[in-house]
C-alpha positions as CSV (number, residue, x, y, z in Angstrom):
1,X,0.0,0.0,0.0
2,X,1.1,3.2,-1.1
3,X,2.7,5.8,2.2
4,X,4.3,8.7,0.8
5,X,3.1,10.4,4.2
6,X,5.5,8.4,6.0
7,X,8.0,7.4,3.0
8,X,11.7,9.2,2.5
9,X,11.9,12.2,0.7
10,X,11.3,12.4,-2.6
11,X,8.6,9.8,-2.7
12,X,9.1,9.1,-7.0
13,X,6.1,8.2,-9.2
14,X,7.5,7.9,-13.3
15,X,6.5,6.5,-16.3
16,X,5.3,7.3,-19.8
17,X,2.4,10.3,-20.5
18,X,0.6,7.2,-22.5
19,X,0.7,3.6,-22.9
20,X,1.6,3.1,-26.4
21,X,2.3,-0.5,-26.4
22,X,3.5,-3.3,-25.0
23,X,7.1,-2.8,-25.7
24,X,7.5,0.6,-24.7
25,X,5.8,0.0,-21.1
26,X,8.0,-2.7,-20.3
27,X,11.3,-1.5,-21.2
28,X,10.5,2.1,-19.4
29,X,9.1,0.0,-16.4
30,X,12.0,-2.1,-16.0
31,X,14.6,0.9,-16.5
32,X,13.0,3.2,-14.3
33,X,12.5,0.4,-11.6
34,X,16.6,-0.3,-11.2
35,X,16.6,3.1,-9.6
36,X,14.5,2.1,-7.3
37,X,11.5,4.0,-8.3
38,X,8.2,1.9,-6.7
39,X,5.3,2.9,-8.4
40,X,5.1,3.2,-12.1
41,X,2.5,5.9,-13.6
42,X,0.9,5.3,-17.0
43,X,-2.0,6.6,-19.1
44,X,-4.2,4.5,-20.9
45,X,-7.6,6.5,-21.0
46,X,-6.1,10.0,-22.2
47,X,-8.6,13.0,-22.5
48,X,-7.6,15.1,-25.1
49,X,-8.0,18.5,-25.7
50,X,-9.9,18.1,-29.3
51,X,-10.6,14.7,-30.8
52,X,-8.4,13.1,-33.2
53,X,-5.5,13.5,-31.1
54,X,-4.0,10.1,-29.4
55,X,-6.6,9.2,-27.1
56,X,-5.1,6.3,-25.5
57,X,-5.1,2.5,-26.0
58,X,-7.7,2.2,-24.1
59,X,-8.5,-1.0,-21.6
60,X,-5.8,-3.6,-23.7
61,X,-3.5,-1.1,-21.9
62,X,-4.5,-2.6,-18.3
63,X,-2.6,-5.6,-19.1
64,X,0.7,-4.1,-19.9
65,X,0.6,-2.8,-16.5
66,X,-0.5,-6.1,-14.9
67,X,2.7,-7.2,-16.4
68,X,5.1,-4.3,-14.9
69,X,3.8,-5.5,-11.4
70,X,4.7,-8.8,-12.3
71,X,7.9,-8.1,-13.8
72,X,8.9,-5.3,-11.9
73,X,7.7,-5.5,-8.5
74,X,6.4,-2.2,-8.7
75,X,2.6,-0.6,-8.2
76,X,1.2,0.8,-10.7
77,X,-1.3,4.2,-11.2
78,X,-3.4,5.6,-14.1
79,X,-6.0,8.0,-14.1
80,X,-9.6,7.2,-14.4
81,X,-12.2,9.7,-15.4
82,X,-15.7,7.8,-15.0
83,X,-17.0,4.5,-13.5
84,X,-16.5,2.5,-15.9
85,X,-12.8,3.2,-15.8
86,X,-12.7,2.2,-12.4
87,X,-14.2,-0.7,-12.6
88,X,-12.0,-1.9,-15.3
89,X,-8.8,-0.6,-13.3
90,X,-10.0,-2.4,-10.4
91,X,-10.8,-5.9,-12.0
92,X,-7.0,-5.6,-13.8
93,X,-5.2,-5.2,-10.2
94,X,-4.6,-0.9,-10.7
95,X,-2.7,-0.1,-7.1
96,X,-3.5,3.4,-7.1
97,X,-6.1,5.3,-9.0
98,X,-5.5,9.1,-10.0
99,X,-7.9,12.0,-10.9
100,X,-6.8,14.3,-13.5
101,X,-7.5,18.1,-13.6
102,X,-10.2,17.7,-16.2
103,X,-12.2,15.6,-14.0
104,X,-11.0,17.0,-10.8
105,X,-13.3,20.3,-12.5
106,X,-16.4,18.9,-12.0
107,X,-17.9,18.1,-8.8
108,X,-20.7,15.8,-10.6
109,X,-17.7,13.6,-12.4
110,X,-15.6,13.5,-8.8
111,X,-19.0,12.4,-6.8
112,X,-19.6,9.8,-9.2
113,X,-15.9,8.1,-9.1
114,X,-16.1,8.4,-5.0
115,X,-19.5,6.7,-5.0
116,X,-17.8,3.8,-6.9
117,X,-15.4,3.3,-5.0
118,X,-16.6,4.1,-1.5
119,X,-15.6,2.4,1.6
120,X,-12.4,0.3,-0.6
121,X,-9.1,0.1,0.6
122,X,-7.5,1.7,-2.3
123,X,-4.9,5.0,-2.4
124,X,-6.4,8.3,-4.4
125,X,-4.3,10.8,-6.0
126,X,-5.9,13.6,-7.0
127,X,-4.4,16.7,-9.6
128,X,-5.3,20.0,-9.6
129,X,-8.6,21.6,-11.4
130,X,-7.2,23.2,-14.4
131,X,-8.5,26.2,-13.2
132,X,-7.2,28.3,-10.2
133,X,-9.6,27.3,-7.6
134,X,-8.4,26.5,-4.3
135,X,-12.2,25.5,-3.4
136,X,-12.9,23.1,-6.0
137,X,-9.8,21.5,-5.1
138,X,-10.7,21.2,-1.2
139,X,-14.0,19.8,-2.8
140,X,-12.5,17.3,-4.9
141,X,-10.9,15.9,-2.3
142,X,-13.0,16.4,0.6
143,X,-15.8,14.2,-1.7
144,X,-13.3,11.3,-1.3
145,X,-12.5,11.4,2.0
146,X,-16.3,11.7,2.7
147,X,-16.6,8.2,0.5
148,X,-14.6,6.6,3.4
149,X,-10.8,6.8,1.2
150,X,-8.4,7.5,3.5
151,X,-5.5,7.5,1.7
152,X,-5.4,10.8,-0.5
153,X,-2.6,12.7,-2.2
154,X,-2.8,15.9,-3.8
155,X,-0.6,16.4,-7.0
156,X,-0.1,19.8,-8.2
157,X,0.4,20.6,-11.8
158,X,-0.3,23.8,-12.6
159,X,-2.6,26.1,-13.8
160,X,-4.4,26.8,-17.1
161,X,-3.7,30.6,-18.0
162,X,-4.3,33.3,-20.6
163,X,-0.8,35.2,-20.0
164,X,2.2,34.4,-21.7
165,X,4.5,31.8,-19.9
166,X,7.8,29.9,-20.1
167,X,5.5,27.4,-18.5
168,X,2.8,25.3,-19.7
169,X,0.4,25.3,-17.0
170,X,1.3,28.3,-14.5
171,X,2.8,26.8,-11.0
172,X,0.7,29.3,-8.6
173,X,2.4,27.8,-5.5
174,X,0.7,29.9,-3.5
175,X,-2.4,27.1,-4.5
176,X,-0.7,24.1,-2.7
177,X,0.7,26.2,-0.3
178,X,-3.1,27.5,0.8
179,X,-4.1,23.4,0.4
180,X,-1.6,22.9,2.7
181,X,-2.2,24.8,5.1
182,X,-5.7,23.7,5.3
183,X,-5.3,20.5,4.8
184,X,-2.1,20.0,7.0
185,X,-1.9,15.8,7.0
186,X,-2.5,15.5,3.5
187,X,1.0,14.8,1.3
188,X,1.3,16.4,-1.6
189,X,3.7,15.7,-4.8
190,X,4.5,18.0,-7.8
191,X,3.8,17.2,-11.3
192,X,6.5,19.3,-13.1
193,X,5.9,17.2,-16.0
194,X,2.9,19.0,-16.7
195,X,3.7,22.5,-15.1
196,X,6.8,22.8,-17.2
197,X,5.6,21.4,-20.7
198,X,9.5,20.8,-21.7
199,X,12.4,19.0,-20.5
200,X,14.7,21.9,-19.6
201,X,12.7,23.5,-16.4
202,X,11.9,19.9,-14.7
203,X,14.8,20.3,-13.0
204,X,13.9,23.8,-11.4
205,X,10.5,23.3,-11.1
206,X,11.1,20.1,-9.2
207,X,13.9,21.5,-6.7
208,X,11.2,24.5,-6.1
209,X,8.8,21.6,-5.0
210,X,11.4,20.1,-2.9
211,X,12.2,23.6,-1.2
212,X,8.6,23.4,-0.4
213,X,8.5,20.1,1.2
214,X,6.9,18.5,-0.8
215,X,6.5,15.3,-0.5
216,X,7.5,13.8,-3.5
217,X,6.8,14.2,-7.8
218,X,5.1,12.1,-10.5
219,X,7.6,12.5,-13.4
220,X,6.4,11.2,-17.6
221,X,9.5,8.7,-18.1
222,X,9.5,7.7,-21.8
223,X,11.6,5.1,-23.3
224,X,12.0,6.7,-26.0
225,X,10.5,10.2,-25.4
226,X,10.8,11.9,-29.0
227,X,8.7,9.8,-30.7
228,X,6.0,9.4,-27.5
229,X,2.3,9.7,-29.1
230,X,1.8,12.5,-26.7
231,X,3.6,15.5,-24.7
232,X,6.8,14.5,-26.2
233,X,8.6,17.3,-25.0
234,X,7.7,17.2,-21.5
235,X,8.6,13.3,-21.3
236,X,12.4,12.3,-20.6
237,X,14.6,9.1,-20.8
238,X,15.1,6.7,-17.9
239,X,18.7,8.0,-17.8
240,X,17.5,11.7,-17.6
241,X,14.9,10.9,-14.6
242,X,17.9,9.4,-12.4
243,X,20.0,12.2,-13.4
244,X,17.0,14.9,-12.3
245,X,16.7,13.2,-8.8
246,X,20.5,12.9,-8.2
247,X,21.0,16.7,-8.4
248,X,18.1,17.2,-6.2
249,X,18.9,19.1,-3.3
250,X,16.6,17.3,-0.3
251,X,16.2,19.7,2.7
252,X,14.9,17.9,5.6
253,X,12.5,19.4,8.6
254,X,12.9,17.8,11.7
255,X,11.0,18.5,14.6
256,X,12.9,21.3,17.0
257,X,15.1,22.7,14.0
258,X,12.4,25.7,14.0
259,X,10.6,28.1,17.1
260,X,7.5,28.0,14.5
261,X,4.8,25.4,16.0
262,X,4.4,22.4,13.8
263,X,1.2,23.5,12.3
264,X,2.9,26.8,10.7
265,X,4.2,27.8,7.4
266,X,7.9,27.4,6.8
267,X,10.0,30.7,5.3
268,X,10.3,29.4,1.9
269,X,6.5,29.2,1.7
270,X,5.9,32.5,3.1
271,X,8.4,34.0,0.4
272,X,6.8,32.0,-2.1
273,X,3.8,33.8,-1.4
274,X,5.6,37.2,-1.2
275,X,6.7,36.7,-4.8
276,X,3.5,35.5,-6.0
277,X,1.4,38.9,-4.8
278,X,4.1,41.2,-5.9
279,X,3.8,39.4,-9.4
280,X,0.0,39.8,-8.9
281,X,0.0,44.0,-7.5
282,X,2.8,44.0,-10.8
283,X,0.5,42.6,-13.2
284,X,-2.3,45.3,-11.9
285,X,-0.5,48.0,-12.0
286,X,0.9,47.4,-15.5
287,X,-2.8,47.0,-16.4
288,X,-3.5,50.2,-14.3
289,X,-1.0,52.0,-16.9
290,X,-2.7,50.8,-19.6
291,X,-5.8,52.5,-18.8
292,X,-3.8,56.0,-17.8
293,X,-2.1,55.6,-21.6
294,X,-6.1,55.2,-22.9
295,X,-7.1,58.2,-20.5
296,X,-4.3,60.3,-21.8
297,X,-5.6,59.4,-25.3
298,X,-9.0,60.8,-24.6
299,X,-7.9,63.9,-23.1
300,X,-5.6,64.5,-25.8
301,X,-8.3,64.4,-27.7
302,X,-10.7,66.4,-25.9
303,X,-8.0,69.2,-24.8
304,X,-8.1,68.4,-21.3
305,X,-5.2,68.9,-19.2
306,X,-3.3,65.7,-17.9
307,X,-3.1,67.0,-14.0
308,X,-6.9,66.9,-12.5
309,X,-6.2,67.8,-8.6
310,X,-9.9,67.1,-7.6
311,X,-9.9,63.8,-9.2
312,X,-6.6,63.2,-7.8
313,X,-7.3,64.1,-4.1
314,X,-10.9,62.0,-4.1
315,X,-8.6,59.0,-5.1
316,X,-6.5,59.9,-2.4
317,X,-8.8,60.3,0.2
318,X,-11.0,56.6,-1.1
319,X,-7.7,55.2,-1.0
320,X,-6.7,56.3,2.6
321,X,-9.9,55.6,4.3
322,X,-9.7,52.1,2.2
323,X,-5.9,51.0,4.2
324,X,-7.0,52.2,7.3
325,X,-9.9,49.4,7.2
326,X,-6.7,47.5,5.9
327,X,-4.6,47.8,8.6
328,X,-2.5,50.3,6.4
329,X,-0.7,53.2,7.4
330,X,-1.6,56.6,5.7
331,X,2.0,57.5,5.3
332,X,2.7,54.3,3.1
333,X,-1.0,54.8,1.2
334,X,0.0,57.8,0.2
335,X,3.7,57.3,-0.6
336,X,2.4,54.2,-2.7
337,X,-0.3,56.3,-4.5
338,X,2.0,59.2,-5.4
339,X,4.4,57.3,-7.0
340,X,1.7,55.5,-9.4
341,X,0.1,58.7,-9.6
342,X,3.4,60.2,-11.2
343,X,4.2,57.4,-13.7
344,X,0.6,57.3,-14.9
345,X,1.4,61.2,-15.7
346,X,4.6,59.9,-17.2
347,X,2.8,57.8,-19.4
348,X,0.1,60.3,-19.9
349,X,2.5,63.1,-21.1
350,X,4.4,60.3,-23.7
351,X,1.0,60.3,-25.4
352,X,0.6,64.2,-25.5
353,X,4.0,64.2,-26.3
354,X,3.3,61.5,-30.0
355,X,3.0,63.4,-33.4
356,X,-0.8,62.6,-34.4
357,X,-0.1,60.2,-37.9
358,X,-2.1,60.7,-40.8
């Protein structure tokens, strides 16, 4: 049975995005398993984005992985997205079943799979929504636990988002660092896999996940990962994976290393969280600037002048009385306001300042 609660640091889950065929499962399986890897992660029901793409080999796949156990020793996961899949997972000896972030979105799909396997001894590992909701997440797994599963990890893999990114699904630690802290006993592993979308920032992404005590990552292991039926460039060689873990830098938390009670967050976390607001008050104040270029633009047009004191002192004064319900001080309000204030009249006089084409 599956303890990554109460296994060493990082608790490794690899294998191929997809099943392709027989071949390819059992060479990755037996690579993957000399470096002591114990449970072997494979995808033979594969939701796809639009149809026509690989979609998975379907059930024949479920005796691949009957083999790897065999062969290999190890357990083996794949995800499951409705009853049916479960019951064929189930009936072909599947250790470990895993919700993807598709399924993870809807509360109706999640209650169905914890119906069907309510009250069983069997491990849950459940991914992310795609979308950024710490709620539907709690929900997900809260609908499991209420089926009577008691062994539940969380595996974060990112985000779907509408910004440019290096990434292909945006990390938002500050997510899995909010599900931790409300959900303090349950272990959680990183998919960097799917939060990276190339080989080159597994490495990062999975030492950030380490930093975060994390308890472990689920890593697509390919045999042969340039000619993998799907996310090719996201998958890496048996060789690669031991590679990745050996340069992992594993710092541990032992009880009485920290003044912080037990229960609390630990600095990396909270600095995690730093950086992730000041990319969010960055990203609204670059849209803030957007709209002063726009109202510069209409006043241009209107031959208004750019400085508007009673404007400016109402937003002052909102803004004030808004941080002291805050907690804020004026001084910093202020200090903080002035400063926008004068680079939205910087961008405001660049646009007085353009020759009028045509």
């Amino acid at each position: 049975m599956m303890d990554i609660k109460n296994s060493k640091r990082p608790f490794i889950i690899a294998g191929p995005c997809s099943a392709e065929n027989e071949q390819q499962v059992l060479e990755t399986a037996k690579q993957i398993s000399l470096y002591g890897i114990k449970v072997f992660r494979a995808g033979i029901w594969k939701p796809r984005t639009r149809p026509g793409n690989f979609e998975g080999v379907g059930s024949k796949g479920l005796n691949w992985l009957k083999k790897v156990k065999s062969e290999t020793g190890m357990q083996v996961t794949t995800e499951v997205a409705n009853t049916k899949h479960v019951y064929e997972a189930l009936k072909a000896g599947i250790d470990i079943l895993w919700i993807g972030a598709r399924t993870s979105a809807n509360p109706f799909a999640v209650q169905e799979i914890a119906d069907s396997v309510a009250g069983m001894n069997i491990p849950v590992m459940i991914k992310n929504p795609i979308n950024a909701d710490i709620d539907l997440w709690v929900g997900a797994i809260e609908r499991f636990q209420k089926a009577g599963i008691t062994n539940i990890t969380a595996i974060h893999r990112g985000f779907s988002s509408f910004t440019a990114s290096k990434y292909r699904n945006e990390p938002m630690w500050q997510i899995p660092i909010e599900l931790r802290r409300r959900m303090k006993e349950l272990p959680i592993i990183c998919d960097p896999s799917h939060i990276s979308g190339k080989r080159n920032l597994l490495q990062s992404v999975s030492q950030k996940a380490m930093d975060l005590n994390y308890e472990g990552l689920m890593i697509e292991t390919h045999i042969n990962p340039d000619i993998a039926l799907s996310d090719a460039k996201q998958q890496i060689t048996p060789n690669d994976l031991k590679r990745l873990i050996d340069n992992l830098i594993i710092r541990h938390r032992k009880p009485g290393d920290s003044d912080f009670p037990e229960y609390e967050e630990t600095l990396e976390e909270l600095r995690t969280k730093i950086d992730e607001y000041d990319n969010i008050i960055f990203g609204y104040i670059h849209k803030r600037m957007e709209v002063a270029k726009d109202i510069g633009s209409v006043k241009k047009k209107s031959k208004i002048t750019i400085l508007q004191p009673e404007r400016w002192n109402q937003i002052v004064k909102n803004a004030v009385k808004k941080g002291e319900e805050l907690g804020l001080s004026n001084k910093f309000v202020t200090a903080f306001l002035n400063s926008v204030h004068q680079e939205s009249i910087n961008q405001q006089t660049n646009i007085f300042n353009k020759t009028d084409e045509g």
